[in-house]
C-alpha positions as a printed Julia matrix, in Angstrom:
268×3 Matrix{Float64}:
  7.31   18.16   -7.45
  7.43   14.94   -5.32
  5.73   14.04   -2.05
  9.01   14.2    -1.12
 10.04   17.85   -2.47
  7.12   18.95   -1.06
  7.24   17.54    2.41
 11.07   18.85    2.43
  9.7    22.82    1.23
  6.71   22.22    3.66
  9.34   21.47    6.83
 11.76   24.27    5.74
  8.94   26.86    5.58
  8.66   25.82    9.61
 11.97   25.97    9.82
 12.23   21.85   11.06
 14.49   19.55   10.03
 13.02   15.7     8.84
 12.89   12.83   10.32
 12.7     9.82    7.97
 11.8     5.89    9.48
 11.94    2.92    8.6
 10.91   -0.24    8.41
 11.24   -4.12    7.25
  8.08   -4.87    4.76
  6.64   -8.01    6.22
  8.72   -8.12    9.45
  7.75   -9.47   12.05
  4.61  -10.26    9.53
  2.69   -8.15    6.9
  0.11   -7.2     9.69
  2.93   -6.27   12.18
  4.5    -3.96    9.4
  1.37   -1.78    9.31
  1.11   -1.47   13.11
  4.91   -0.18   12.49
  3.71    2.42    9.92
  1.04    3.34   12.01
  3.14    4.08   14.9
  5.91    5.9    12.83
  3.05    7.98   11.54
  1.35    8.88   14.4
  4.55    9.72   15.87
  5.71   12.11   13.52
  7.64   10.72   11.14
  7.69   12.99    7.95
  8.61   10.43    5.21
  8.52    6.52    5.38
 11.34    3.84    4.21
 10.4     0.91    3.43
 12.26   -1.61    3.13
 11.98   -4.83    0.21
 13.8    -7.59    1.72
 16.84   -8.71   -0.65
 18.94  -12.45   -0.16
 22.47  -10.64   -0.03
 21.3    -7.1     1.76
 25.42   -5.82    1.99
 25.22   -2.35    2.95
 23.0    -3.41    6.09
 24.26   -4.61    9.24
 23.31   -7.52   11.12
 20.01   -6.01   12.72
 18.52   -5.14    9.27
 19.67   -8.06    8.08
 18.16  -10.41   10.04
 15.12   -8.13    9.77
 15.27   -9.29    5.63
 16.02  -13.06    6.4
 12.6   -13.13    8.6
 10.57  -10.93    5.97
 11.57  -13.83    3.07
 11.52  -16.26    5.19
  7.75  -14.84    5.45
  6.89  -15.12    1.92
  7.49  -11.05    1.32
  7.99  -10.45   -2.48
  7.31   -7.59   -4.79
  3.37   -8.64   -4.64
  3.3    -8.69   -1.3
  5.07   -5.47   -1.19
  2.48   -3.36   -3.53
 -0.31   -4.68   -1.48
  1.47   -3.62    1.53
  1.91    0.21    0.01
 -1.75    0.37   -1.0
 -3.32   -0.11    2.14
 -0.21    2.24    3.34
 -1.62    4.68    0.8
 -5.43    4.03    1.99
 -4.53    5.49    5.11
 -1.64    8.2     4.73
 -0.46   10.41    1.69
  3.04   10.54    3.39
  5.93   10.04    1.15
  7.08    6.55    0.73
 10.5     5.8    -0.33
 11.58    1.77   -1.16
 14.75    0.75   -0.22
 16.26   -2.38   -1.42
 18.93   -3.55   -4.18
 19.37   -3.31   -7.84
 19.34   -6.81   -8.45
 15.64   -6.88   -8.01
 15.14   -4.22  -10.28
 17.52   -5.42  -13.36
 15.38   -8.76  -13.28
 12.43   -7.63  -13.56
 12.98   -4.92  -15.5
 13.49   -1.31  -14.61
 10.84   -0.28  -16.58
  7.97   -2.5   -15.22
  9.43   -2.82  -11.5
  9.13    1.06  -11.19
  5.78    1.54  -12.62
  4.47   -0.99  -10.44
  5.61    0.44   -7.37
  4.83    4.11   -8.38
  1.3     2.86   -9.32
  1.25    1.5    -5.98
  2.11    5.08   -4.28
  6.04    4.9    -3.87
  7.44    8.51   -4.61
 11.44    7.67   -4.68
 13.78    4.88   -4.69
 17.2     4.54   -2.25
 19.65    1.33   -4.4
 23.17    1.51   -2.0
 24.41   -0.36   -4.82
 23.71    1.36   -7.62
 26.44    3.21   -9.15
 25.67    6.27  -10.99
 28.25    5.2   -13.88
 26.11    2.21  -14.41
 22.93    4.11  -13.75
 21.26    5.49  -16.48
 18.84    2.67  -17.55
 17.43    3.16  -13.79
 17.52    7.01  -14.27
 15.35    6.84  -17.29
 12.71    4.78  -15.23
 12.74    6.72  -12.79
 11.99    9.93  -14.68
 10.15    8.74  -16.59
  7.6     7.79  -13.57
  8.41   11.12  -11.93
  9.83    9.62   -9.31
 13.16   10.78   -7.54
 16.38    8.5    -7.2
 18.26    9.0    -3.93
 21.72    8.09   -4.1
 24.03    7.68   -1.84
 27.17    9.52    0.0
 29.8     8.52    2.49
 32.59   10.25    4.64
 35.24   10.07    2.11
 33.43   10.53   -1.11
 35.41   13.69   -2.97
 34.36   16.93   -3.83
 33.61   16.16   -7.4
 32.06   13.14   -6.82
 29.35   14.44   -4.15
 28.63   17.35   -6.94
 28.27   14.07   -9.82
 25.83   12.23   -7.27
 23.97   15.19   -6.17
 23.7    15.87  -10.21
 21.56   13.23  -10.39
 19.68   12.73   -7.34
 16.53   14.37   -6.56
 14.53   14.17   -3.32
 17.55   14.23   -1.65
 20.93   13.29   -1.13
 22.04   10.32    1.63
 25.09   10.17    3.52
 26.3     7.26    4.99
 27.52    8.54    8.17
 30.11    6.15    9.24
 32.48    4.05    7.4
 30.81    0.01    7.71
 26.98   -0.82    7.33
 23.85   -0.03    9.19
 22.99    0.23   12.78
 26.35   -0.38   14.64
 27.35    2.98   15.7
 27.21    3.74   19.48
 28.84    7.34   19.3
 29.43    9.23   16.2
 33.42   10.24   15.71
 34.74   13.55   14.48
 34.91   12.48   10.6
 31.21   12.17   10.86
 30.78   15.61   11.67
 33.11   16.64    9.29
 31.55   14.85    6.86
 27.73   16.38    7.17
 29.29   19.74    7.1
 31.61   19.54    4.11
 28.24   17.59    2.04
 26.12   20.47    3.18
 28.78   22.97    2.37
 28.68   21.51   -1.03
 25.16   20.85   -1.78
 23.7    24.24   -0.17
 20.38   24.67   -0.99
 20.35   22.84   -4.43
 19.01   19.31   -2.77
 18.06   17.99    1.0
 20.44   16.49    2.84
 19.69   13.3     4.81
 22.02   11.55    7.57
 21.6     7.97    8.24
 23.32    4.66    9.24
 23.91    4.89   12.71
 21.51    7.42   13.86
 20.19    5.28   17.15
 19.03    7.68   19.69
 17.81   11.31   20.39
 21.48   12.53   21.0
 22.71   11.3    17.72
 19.93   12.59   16.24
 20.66   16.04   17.94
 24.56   15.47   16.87
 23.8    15.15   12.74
 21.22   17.7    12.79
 23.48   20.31   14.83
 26.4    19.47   12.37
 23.98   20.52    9.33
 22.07   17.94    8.19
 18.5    18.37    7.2
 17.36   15.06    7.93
 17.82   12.21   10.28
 17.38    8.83    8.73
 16.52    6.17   11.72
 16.16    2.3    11.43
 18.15   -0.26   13.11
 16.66    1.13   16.44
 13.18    0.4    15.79
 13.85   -2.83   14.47
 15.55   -3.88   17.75
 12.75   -1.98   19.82
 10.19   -3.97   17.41
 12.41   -7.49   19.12
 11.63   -6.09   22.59
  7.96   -5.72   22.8
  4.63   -8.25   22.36
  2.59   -7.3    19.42
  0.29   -5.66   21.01
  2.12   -2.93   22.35
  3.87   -2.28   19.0
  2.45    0.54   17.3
  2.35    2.54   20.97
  5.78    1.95   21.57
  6.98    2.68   18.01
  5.18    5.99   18.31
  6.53    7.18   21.43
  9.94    6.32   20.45
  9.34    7.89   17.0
  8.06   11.39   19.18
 11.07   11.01   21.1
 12.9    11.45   17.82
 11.19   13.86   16.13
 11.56   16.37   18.58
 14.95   16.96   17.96
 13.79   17.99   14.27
 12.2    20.82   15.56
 14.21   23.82   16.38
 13.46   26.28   19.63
């Protein structure tokens, strides 16, 4: 199994839920970005997302967005981005999942681009536009570096489609738990709830479930995990906390926000 498999049997055996984080490679800088990860870490996040900065980022919203423009804007690249994950890897075996798009991936090659960041210590992948009809190339990659593929889930995906996506994804599966792109949501609506429940309802115990897009605060966090989700997925928040506070006070405040958050993983 994965870091990830295991980290998801390792929180289920305490009978937690996981809290997954994220953040921008090379944003505000490449040093600032470890700070971040140290924070996270030291306040309890259970798996890391890292994010490679794309030029056309569409499934984010304007917060990680801008995040990606400053992170290129930087110099971040795939280089960059494996030296990044190694010294993320000489401090912490927790599971690191990239996020980014699959345009990156077709040119350089799925083949190469996934060996490099597995060799590197990346355990799964998250593409929001990758298509599973158009997916096997990447699937093949990805097995063949034993690394899991998370794809993605919304409010209105069908029945047979959640059981196609969850076919093929491994780690776990993502829903997108609002219709529109990251980080907007201030309160979650009914369909959201509704959502979570019918995904878990169909999934059961075959693969994870994870809840992101919108997840902002502690009582959001509460609201997916209550509705049957067995992971929040937070980002847009720390990356507007991150454009609040001086440098120095960045990994401190990133942990106590993360603590904040991953208390509501853990069940009385």
């Amino acid at each position: 199994m994965s870091r990830i498999q295991d980290k998801f049997s390792e929180i289920k055996a305490k009978k937690q839920k996981a809290f997954i984080a994220y953040a921008m490679a090379g944003y505000p800088s490449d040093r600032e970005t470890m700070s971040i990860v140290r924070g996270l870490i030291k306040g309890g996040a259970d798996i890391l997302e890292l994010g490679l900065p794309f030029s056309d980022p569409l499934a984010d919203g304007p917060v990680i967005q801008n995040a990606s423009f400053q992170a290129l804007r930087n110099g971040m690249n795939l280089d960059r981005f494996v030296n990044l994950v190694k010294k993320i890897r000489k401090e912490s075996d927790i599971p690191l999942i990239l996020m980014t798009y699959a345009n990156l991936l077709y040119s350089h090659g799925y083949d190469e681009f996934i060996s490099t960041i597995k060799s590197a210590g990346i355990d799964g992948i998250i593409l929001p536009d990758m298509a599973i009809e158009e997916a096997q190339q990447y699937l093949n990659a990805v097995r063949k570096n034993n690394m899991d593929a998370i794809f993605l889930i919304s409010p209105n995906t069908t029945t047979e489609r959640i059981k196609k996506v969850s076919s093929v994804s491994s780690g776990f599966v993502y829903l997108v738990s609002v219709y529109g792109t990251t980080g907007g949501q201030q309160q979650f609506q009914k369909y959201t709830f509704d959502a979570i429940k019918t995904a878990k309802r169909i999934l059961g115990d075959k693969i994870p479930l994870g809840v992101g897009f919108g997840v902002n605060s502690a009582e959001q966090a509460r609201f997916v995990l209550q509705a049957g989700a067995d992971a929040i997925i937070v980002a847009s928040s720390f990356l507007r906390l991150i454009d609040k506070i001086p440098q120095a006070k960045i990994q401190s405040k990133i942990a106590l926000f993360a603590k904040s958050l991953k208390k509501t993983t853990i069940t009385e």
